[in-house]
C-alpha positions, 0 to 999 in steps of 0.5 A: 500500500502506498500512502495513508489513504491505501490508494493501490497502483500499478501491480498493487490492483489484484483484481482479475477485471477493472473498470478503466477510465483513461486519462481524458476521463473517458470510460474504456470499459471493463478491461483485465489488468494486465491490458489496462497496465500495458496501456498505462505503461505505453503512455507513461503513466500509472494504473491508479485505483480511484473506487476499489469497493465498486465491482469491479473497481475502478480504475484511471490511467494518471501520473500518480505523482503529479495528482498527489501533489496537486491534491496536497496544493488544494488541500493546502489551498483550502485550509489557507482560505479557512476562517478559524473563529476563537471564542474570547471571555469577557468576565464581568461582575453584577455590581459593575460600574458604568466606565468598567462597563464601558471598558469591558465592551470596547474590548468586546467590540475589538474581539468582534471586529477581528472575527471573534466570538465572545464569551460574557460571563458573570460570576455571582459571589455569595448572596448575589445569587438571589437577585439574577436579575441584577446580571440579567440588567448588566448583560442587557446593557452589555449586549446594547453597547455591542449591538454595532459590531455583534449580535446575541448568539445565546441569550443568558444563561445561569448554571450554578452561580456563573451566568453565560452569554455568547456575542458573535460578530455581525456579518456586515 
């Protein structure tokens, strides 16, 4: 076997009979390997099979080289194309100031704009627990001064004594 996906070429194809498709992606039929392997080797290229669980398998004439480094170019491609969204925390408390509020949400809204999602928790500390609408009123004035650049992904949510809101960037 030759790479990590097991991709059989060449004499590697123990099948009596194939499906060959040529170069061009042409459908020769079905064909016995040695036919299919001498009209690879005329041409100079590999016997690559594409779909061995098919009966029969099916099988290209390709130069196996070339496909595996283009193959790993496009994989290289997409994945530089790809967006990783990483998700911030923004820790805040039910007795927050006005200005620490303030200071808090420019940060968020700087974590937005870059893409990220943001994580709003509040912890409540002894019996701050009774009054859960107090966080409730700080995260409703949170969500407000961000509305710009985010918007409410989960609503708040109180589970133990830490209550969550998720924030994600607005697609402008």
């Amino acid at each position: 076997m030759n790479n990590k996906k097991n991709i059989r070429i060449n004499e590697e194809i123990n099948n009596n009979e194939i499906r060959l498709v040529d170069t061009d992606g042409t459908m020769l039929g079905i064909v016995p390997v040695s036919e299919a392997l001498k009209l690879a080797s005329d041409k100079d290229l590999d016997l690559v099979e594409i779909s061995p669980n098919a009966v029969p398998p099916v099988c290209k004439i390709i130069d196996y080289n070339k496909n595996i480094y283009e193959q790993a170019k496009k994989e290289k491609e997409a994945k530089k194309n790809q967006k990783t969204v990483t998700l911030k925390e923004v820790r805040i408390s039910a007795g927050i100031g006005d200005h620490d509020l303030e200071v808090k949400s420019k940060n968020a809204q700087k974590f937005l704009l870059q893409g990220n999602k943001i994580k709003v928790s509040l912890r409540f500390k002894g019996r701050q627990q009774k009054y859960a609408t107090d966080g409730l009123e700080v995260f409703s004035r949170f969500a407000e001064s961000v509305k710009e650049v985010g918007v409410v992904e989960k609503n708040a949510t109180l589970e133990g004594r830490i209550m969550t809101m998720i924030i994600g960037p607005k697609n402008i």
